[in-house]
Each structure stands twice: as C-alpha cells, then as structure tokens.
mmJSON file of the N, C-alpha and C atoms, coordinates in Angstrom:
{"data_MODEL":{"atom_site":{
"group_PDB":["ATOM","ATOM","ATOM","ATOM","ATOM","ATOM","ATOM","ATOM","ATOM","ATOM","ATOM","ATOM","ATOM","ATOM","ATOM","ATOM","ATOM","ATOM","ATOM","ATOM","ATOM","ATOM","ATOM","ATOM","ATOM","ATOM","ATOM","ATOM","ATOM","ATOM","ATOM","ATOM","ATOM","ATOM","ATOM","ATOM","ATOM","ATOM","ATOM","ATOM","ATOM","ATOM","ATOM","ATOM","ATOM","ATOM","ATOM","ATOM","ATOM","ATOM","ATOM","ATOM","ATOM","ATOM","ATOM","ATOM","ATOM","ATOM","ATOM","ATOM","ATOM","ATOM","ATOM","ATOM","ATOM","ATOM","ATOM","ATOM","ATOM","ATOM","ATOM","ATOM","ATOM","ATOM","ATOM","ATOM","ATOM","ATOM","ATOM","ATOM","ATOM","ATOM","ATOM","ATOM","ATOM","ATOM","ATOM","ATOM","ATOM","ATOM","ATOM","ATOM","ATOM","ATOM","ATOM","ATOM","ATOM","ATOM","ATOM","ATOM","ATOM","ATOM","ATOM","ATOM","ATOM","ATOM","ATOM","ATOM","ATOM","ATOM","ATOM","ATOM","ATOM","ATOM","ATOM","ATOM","ATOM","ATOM","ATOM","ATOM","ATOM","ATOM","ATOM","ATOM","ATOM","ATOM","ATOM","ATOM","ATOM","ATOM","ATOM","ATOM","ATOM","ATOM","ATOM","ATOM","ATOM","ATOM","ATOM","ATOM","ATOM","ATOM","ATOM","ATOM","ATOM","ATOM","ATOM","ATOM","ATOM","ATOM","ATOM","ATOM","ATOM","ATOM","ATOM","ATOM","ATOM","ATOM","ATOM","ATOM","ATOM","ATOM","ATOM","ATOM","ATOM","ATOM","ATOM","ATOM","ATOM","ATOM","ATOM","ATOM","ATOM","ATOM","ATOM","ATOM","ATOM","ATOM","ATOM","ATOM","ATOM","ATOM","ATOM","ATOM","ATOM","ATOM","ATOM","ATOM","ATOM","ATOM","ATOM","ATOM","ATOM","ATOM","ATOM","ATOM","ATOM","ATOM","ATOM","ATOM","ATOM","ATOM","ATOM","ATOM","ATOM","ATOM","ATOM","ATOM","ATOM","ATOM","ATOM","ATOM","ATOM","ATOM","ATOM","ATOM","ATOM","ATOM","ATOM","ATOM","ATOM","ATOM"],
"id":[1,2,3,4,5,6,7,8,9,10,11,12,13,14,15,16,17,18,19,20,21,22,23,24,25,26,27,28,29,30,31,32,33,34,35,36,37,38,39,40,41,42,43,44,45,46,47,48,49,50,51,52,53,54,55,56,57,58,59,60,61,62,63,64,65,66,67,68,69,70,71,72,73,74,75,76,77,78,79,80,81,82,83,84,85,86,87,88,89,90,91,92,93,94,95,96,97,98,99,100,101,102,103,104,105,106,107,108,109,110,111,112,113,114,115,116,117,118,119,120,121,122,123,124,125,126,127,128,129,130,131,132,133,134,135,136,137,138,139,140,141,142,143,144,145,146,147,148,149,150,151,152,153,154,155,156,157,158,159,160,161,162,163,164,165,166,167,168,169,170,171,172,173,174,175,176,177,178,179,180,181,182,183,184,185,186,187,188,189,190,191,192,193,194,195,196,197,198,199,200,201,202,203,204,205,206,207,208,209,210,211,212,213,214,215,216,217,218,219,220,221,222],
"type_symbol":["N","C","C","N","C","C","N","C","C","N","C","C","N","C","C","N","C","C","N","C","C","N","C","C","N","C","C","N","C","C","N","C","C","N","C","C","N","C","C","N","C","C","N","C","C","N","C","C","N","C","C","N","C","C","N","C","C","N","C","C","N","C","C","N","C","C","N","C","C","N","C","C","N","C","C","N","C","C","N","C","C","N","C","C","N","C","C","N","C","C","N","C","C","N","C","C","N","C","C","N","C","C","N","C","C","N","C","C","N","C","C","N","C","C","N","C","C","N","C","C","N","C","C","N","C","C","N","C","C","N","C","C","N","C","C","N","C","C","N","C","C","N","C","C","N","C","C","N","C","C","N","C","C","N","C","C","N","C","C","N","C","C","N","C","C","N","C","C","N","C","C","N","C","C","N","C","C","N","C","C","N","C","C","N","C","C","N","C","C","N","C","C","N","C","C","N","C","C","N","C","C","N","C","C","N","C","C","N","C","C","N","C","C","N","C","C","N","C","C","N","C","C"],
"label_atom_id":["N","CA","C","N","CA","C","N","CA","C","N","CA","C","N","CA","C","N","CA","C","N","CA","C","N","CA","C","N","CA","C","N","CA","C","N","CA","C","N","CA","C","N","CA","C","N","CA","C","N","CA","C","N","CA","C","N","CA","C","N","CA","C","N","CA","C","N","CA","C","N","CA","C","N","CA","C","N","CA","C","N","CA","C","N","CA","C","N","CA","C","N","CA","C","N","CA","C","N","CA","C","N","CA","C","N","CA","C","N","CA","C","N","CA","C","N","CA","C","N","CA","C","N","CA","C","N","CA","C","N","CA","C","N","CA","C","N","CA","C","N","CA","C","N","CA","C","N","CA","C","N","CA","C","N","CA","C","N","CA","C","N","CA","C","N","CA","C","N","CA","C","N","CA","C","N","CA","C","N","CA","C","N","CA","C","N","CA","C","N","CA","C","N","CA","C","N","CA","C","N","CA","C","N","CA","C","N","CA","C","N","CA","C","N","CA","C","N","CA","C","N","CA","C","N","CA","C","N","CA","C","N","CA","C","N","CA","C","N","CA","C","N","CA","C","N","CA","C","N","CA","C","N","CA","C","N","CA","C"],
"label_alt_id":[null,null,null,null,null,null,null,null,null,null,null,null,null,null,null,null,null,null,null,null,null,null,null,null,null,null,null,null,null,null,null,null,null,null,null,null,null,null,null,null,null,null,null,null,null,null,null,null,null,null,null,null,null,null,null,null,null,null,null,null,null,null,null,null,null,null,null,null,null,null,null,null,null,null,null,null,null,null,null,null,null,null,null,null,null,null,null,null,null,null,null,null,null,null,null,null,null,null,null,null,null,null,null,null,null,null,null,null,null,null,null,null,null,null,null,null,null,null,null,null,null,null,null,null,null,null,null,null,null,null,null,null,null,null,null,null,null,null,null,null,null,null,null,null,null,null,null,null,null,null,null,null,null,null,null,null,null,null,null,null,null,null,null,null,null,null,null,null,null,null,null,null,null,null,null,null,null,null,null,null,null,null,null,null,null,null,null,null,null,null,null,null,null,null,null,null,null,null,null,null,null,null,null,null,null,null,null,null,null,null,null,null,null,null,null,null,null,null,null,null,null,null],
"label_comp_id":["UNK","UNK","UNK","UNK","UNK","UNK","UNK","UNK","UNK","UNK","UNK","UNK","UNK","UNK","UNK","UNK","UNK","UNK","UNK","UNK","UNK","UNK","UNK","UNK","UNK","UNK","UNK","UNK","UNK","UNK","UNK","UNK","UNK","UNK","UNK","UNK","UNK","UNK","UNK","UNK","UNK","UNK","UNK","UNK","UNK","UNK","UNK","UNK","UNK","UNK","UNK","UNK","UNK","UNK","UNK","UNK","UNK","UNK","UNK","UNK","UNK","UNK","UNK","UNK","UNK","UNK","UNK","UNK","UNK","UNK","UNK","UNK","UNK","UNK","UNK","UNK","UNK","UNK","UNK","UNK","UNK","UNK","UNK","UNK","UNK","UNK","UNK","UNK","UNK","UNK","UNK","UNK","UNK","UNK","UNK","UNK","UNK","UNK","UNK","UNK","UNK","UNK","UNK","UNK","UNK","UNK","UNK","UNK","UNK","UNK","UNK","UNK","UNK","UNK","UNK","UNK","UNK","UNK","UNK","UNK","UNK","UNK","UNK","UNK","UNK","UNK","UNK","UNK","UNK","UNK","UNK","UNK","UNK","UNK","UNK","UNK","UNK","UNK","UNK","UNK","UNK","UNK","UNK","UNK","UNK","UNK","UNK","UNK","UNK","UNK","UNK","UNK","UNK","UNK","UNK","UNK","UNK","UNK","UNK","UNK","UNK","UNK","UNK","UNK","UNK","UNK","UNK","UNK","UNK","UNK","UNK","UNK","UNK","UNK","UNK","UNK","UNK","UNK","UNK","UNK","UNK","UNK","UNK","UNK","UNK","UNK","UNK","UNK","UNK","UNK","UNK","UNK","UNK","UNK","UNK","UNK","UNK","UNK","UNK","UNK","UNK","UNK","UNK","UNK","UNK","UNK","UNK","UNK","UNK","UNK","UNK","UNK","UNK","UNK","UNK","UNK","UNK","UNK","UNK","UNK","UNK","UNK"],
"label_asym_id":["A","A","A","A","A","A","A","A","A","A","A","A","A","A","A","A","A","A","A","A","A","A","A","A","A","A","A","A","A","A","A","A","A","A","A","A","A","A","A","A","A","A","A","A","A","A","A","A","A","A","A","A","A","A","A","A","A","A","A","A","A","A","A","A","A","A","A","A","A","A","A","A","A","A","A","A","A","A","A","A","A","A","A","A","A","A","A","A","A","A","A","A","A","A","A","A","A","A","A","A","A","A","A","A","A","A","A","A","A","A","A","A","A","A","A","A","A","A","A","A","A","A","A","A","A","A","A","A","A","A","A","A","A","A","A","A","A","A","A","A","A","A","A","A","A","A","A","A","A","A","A","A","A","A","A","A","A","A","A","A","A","A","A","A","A","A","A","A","A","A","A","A","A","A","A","A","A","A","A","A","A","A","A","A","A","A","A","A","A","A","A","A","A","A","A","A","A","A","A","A","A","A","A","A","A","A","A","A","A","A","A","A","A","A","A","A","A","A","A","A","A","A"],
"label_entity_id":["1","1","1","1","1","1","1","1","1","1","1","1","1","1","1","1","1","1","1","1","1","1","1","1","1","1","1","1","1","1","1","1","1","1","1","1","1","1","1","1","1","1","1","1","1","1","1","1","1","1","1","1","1","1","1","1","1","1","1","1","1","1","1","1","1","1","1","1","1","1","1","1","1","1","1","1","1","1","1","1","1","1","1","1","1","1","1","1","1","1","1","1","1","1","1","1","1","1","1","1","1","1","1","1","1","1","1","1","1","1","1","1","1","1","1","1","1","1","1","1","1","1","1","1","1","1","1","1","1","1","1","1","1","1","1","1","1","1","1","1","1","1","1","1","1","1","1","1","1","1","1","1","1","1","1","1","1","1","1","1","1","1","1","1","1","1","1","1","1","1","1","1","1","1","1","1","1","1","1","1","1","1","1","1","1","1","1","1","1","1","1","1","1","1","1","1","1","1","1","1","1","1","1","1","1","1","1","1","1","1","1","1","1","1","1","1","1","1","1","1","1","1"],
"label_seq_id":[1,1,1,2,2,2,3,3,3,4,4,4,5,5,5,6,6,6,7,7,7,8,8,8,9,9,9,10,10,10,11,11,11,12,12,12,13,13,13,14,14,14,15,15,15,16,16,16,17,17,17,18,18,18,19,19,19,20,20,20,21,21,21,22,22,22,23,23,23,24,24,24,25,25,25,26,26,26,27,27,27,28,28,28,29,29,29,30,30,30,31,31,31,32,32,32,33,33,33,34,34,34,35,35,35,36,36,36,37,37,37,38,38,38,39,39,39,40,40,40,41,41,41,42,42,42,43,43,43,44,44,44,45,45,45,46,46,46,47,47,47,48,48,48,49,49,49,50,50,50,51,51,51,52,52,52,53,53,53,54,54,54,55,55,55,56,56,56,57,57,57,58,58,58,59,59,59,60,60,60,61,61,61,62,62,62,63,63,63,64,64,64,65,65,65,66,66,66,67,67,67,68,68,68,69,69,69,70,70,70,71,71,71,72,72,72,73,73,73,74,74,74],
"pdbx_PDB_ins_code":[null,null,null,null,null,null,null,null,null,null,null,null,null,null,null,null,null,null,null,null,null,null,null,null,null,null,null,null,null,null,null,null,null,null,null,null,null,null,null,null,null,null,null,null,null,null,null,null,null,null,null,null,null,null,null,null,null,null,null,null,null,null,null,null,null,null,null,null,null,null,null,null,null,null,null,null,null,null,null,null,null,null,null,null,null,null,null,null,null,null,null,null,null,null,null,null,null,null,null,null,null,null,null,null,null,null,null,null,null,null,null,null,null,null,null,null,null,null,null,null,null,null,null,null,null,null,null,null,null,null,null,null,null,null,null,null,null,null,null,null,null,null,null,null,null,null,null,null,null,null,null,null,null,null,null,null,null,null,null,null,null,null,null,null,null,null,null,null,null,null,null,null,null,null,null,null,null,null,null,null,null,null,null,null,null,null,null,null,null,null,null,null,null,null,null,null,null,null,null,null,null,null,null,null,null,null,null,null,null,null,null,null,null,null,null,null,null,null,null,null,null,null],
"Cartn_x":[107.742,108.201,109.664,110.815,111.814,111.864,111.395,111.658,111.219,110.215,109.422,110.549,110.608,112.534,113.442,113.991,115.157,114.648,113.302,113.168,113.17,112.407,112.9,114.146,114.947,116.547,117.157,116.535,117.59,116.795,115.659,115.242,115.772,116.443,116.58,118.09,118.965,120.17,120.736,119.725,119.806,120.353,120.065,120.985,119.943,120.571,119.491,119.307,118.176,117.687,118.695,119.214,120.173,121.851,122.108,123.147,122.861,121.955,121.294,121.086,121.955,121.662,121.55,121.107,120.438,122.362,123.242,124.367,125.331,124.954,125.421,125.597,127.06,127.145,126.632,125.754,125.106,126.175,126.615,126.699,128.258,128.909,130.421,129.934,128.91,128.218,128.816,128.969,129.475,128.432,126.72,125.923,125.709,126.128,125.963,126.338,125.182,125.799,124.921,124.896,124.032,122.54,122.46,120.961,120.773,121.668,120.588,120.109,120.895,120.351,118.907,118.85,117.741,116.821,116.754,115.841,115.625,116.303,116.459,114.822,115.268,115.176,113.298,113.075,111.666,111.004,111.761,110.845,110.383,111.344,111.038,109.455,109.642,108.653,107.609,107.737,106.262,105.822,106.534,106.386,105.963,106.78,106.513,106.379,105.88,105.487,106.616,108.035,108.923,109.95,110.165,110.907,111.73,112.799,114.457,115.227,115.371,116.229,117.725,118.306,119.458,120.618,120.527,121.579,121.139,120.083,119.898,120.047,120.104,120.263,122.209,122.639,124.408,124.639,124.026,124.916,124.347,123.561,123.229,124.171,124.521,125.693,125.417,124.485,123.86,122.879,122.477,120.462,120.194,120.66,119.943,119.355,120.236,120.549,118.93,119.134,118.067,116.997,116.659,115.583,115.231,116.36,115.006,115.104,115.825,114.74,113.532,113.135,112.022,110.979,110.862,110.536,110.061,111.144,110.719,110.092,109.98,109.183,107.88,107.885,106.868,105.4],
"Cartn_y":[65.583,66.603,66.985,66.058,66.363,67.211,67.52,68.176,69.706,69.46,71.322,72.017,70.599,71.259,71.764,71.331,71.474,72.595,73.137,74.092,75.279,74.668,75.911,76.595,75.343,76.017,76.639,76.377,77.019,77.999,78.315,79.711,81.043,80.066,81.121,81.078,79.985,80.331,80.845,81.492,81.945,80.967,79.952,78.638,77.812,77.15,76.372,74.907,74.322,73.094,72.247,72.434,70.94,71.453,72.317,72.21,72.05,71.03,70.847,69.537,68.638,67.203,67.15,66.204,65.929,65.689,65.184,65.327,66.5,67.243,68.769,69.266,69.757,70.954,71.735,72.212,73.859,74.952,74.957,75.743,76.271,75.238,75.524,76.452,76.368,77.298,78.424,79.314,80.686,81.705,80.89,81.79,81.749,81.089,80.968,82.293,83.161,83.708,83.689,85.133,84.914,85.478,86.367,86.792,85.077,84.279,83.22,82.078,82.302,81.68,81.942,83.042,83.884,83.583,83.773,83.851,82.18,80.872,79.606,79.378,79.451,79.33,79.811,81.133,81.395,80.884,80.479,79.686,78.392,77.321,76.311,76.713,77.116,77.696,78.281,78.999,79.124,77.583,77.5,76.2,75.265,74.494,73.049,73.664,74.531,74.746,74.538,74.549,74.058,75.073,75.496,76.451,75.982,76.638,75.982,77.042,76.557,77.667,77.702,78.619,78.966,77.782,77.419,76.201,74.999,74.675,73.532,73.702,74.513,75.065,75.21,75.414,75.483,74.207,73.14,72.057,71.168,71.368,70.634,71.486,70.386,70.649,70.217,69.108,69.073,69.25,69.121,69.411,68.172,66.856,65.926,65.639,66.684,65.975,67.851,68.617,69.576,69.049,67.896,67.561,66.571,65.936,65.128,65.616,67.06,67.626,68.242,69.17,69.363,67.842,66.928,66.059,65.521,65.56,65.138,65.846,67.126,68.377,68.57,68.116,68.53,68.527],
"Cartn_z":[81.191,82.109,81.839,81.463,81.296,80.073,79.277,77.741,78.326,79.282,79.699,80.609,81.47,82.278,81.741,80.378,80.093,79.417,78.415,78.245,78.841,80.26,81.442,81.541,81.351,81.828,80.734,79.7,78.362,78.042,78.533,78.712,79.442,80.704,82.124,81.433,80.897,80.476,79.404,78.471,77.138,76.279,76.231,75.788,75.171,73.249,73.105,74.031,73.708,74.474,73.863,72.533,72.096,73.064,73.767,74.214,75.762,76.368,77.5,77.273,78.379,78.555,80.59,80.351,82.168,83.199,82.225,82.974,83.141,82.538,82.214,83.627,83.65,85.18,84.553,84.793,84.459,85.099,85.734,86.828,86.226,85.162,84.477,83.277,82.67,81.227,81.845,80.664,80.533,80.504,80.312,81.02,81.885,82.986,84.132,85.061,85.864,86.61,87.723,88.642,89.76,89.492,88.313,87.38,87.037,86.161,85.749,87.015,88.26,89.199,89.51,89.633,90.367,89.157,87.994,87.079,87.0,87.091,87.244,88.575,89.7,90.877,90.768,90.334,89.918,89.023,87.746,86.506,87.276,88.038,88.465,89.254,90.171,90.959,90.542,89.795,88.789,87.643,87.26,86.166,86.983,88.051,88.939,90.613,90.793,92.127,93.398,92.945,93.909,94.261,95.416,95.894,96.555,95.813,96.376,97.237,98.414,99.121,98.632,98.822,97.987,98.709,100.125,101.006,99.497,99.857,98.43,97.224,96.7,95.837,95.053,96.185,96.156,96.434,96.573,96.783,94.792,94.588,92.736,92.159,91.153,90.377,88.528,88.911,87.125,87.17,85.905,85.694,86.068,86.367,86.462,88.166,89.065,90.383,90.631,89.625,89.643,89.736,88.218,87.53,88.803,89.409,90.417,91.527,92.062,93.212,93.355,91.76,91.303,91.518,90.816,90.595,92.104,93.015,94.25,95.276,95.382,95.84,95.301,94.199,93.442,94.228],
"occupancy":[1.0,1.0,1.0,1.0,1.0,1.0,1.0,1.0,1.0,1.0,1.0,1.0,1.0,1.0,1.0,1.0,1.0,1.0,1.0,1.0,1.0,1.0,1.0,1.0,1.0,1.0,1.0,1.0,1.0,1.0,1.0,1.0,1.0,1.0,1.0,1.0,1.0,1.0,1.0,1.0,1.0,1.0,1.0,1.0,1.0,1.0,1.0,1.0,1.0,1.0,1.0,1.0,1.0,1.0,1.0,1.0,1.0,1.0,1.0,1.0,1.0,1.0,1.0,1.0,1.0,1.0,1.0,1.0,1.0,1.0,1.0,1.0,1.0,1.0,1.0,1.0,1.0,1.0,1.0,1.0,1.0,1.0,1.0,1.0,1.0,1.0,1.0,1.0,1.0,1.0,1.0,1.0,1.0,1.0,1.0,1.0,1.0,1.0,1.0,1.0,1.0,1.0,1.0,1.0,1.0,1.0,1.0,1.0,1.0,1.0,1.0,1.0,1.0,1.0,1.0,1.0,1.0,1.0,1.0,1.0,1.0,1.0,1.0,1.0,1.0,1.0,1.0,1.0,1.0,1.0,1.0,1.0,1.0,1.0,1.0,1.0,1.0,1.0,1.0,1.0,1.0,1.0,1.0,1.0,1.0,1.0,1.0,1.0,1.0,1.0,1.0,1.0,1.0,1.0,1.0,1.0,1.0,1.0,1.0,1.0,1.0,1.0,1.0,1.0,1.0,1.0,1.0,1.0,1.0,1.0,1.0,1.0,1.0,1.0,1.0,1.0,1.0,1.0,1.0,1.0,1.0,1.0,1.0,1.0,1.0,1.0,1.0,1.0,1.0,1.0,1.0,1.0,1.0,1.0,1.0,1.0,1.0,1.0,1.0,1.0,1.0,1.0,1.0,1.0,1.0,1.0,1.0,1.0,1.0,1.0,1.0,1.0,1.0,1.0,1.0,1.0,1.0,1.0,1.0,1.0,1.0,1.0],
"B_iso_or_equiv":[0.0,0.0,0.0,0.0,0.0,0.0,0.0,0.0,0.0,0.0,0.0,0.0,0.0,0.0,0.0,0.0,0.0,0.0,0.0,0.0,0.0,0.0,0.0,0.0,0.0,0.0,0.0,0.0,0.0,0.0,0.0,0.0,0.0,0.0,0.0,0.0,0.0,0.0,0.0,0.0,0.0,0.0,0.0,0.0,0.0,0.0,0.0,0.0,0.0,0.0,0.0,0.0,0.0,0.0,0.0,0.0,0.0,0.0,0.0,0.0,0.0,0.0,0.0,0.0,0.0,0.0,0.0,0.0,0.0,0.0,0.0,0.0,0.0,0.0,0.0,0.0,0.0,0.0,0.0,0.0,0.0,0.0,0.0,0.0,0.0,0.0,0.0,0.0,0.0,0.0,0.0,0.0,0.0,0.0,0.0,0.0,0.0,0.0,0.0,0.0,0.0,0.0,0.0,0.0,0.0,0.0,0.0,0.0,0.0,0.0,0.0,0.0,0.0,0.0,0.0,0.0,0.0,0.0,0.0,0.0,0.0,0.0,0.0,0.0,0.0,0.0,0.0,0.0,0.0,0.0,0.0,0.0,0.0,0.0,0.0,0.0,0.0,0.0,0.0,0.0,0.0,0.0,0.0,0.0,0.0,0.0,0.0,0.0,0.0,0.0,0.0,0.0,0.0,0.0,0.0,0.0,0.0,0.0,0.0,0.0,0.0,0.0,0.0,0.0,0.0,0.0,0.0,0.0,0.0,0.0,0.0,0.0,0.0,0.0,0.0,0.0,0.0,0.0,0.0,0.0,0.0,0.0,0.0,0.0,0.0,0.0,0.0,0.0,0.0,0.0,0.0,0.0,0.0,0.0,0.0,0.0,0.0,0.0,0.0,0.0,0.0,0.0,0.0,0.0,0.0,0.0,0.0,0.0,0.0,0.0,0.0,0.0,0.0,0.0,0.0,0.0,0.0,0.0,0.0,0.0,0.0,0.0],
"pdbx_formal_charge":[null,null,null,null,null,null,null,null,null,null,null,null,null,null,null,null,null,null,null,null,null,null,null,null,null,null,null,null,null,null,null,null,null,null,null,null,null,null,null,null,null,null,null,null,null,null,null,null,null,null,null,null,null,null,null,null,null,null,null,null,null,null,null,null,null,null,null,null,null,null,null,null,null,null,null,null,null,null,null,null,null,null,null,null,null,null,null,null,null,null,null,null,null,null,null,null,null,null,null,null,null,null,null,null,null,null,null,null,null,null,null,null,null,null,null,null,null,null,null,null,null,null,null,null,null,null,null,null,null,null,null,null,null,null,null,null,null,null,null,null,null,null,null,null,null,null,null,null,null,null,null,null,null,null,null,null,null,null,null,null,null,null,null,null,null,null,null,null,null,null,null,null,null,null,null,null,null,null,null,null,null,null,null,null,null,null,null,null,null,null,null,null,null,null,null,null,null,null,null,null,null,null,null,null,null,null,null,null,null,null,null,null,null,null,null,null,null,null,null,null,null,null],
"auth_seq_id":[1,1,1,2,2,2,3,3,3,4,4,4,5,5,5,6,6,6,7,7,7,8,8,8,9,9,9,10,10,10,11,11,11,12,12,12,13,13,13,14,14,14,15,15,15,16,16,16,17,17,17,18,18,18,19,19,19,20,20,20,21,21,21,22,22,22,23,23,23,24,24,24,25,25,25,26,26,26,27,27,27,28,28,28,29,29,29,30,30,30,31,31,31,32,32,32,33,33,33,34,34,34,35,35,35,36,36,36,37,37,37,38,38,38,39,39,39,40,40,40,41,41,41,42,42,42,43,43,43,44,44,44,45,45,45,46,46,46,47,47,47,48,48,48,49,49,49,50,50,50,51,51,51,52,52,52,53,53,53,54,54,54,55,55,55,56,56,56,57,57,57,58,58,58,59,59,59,60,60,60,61,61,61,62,62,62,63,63,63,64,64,64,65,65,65,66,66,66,67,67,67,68,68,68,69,69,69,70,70,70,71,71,71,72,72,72,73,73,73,74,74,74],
"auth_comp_id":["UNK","UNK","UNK","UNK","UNK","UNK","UNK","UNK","UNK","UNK","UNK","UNK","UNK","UNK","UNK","UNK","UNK","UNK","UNK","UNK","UNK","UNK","UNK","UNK","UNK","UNK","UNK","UNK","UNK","UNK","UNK","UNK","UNK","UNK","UNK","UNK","UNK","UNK","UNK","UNK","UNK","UNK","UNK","UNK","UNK","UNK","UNK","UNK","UNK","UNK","UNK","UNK","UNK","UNK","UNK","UNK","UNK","UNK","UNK","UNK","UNK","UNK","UNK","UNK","UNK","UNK","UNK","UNK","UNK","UNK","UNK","UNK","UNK","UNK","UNK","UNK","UNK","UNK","UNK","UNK","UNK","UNK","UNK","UNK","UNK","UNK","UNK","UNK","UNK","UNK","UNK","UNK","UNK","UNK","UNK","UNK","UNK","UNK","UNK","UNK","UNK","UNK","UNK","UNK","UNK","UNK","UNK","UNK","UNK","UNK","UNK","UNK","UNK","UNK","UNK","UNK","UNK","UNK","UNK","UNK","UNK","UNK","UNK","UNK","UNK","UNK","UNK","UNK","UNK","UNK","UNK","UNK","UNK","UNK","UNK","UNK","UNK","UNK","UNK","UNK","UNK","UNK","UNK","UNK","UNK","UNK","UNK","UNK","UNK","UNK","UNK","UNK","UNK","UNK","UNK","UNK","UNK","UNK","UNK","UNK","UNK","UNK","UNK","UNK","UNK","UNK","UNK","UNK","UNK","UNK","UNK","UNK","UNK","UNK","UNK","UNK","UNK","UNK","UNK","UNK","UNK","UNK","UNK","UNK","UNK","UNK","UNK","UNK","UNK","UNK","UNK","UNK","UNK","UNK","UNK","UNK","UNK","UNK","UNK","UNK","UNK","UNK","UNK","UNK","UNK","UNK","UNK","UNK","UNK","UNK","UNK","UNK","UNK","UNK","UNK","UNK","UNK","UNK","UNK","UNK","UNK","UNK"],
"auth_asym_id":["A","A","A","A","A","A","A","A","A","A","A","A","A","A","A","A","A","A","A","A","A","A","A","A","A","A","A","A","A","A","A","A","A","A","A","A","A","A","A","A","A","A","A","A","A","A","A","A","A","A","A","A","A","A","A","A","A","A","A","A","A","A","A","A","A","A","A","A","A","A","A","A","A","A","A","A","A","A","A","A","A","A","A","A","A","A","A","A","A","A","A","A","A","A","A","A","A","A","A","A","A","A","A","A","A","A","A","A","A","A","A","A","A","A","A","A","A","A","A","A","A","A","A","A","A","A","A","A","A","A","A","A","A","A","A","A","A","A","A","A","A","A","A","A","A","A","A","A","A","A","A","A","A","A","A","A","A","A","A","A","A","A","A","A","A","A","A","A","A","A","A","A","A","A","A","A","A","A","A","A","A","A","A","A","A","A","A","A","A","A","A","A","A","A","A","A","A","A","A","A","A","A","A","A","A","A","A","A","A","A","A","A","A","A","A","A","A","A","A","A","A","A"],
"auth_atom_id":["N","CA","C","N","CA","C","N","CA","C","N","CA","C","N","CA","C","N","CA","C","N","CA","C","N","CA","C","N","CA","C","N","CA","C","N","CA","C","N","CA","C","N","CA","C","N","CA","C","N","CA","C","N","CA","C","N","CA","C","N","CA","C","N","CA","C","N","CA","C","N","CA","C","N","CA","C","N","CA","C","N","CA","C","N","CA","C","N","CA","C","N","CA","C","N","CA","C","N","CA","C","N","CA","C","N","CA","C","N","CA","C","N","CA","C","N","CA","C","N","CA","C","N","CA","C","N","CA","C","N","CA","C","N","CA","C","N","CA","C","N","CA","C","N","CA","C","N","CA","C","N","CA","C","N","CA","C","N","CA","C","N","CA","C","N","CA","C","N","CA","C","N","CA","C","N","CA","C","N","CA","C","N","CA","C","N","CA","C","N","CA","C","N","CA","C","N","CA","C","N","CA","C","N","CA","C","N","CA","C","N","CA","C","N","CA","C","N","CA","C","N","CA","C","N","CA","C","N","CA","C","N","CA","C","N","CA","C","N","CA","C","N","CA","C","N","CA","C","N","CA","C","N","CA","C","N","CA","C"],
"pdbx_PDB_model_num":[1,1,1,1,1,1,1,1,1,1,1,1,1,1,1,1,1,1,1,1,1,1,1,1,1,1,1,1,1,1,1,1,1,1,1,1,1,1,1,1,1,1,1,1,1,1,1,1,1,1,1,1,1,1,1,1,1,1,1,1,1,1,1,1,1,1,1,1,1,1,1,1,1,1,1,1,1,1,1,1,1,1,1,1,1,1,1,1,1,1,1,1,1,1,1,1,1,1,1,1,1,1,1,1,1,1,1,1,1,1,1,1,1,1,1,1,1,1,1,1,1,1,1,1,1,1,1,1,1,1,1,1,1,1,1,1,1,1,1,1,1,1,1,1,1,1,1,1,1,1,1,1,1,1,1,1,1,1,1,1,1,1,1,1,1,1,1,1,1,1,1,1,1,1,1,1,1,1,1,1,1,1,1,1,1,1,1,1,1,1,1,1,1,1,1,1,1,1,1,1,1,1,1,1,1,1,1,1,1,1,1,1,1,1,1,1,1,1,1,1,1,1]
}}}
C-alpha cells in the first residue's frame, strides 16, 4: 500500500516517486499549492475510499502522518 500512496502523491504533485519519502513535509515542495491539494484530497478518495475534510487535512504536515490517516479511515 505504501508504494501505490506515494505514487498517488507524486502524481497529484507532478513530482517523481524517488523525491517522496514518508518523512517529507509535502506541504514545503514548490509544487505544492492549493490545485495540488484539491487534486491530493480526491486521488486519496478515489484510490483508498477516504475523505478528508479540509480542518484535518490542515493540521498533516508529512506524507507519513497522511499515510496513516488514510490507512486508519480506510
């Protein structure tokens, strides 16, 4: 599951998968904006069925603290 995640995200962030580790602030990347939120926020949700309201959503800060709210919603 973690390898399809991180593909998720380096999809929604135009970013390859080797510059994506689980401790990574995503949120400091220079693709980071409020399009790759939104495009983030739906892949999860289509891919792992988990819908993140935007309050939860503003408080994760790496992919790892991402990877296990997915994980725990699931």
């Amino acid at each position: 599951m973690e390898e399809k995640f991180l593909e998720i995200i380096a999809d929604a962030l135009e970013v390859s998968v080797e510059e994506l580790s689980l401790g990574l602030n995503f949120k400091e990347l220079d693709e980071w904006d409020s399009l790759s939120q939104l495009t983030l926020i739906a892949e999860l949700d289509e891919n792992f069925g988990v819908t993140i309201p935007t309050s939860s959503f503003n408080q994760i800060t790496t992919l790892q603290e991402l990877f296990d709210y997915v994980n725990k919603n699931q």
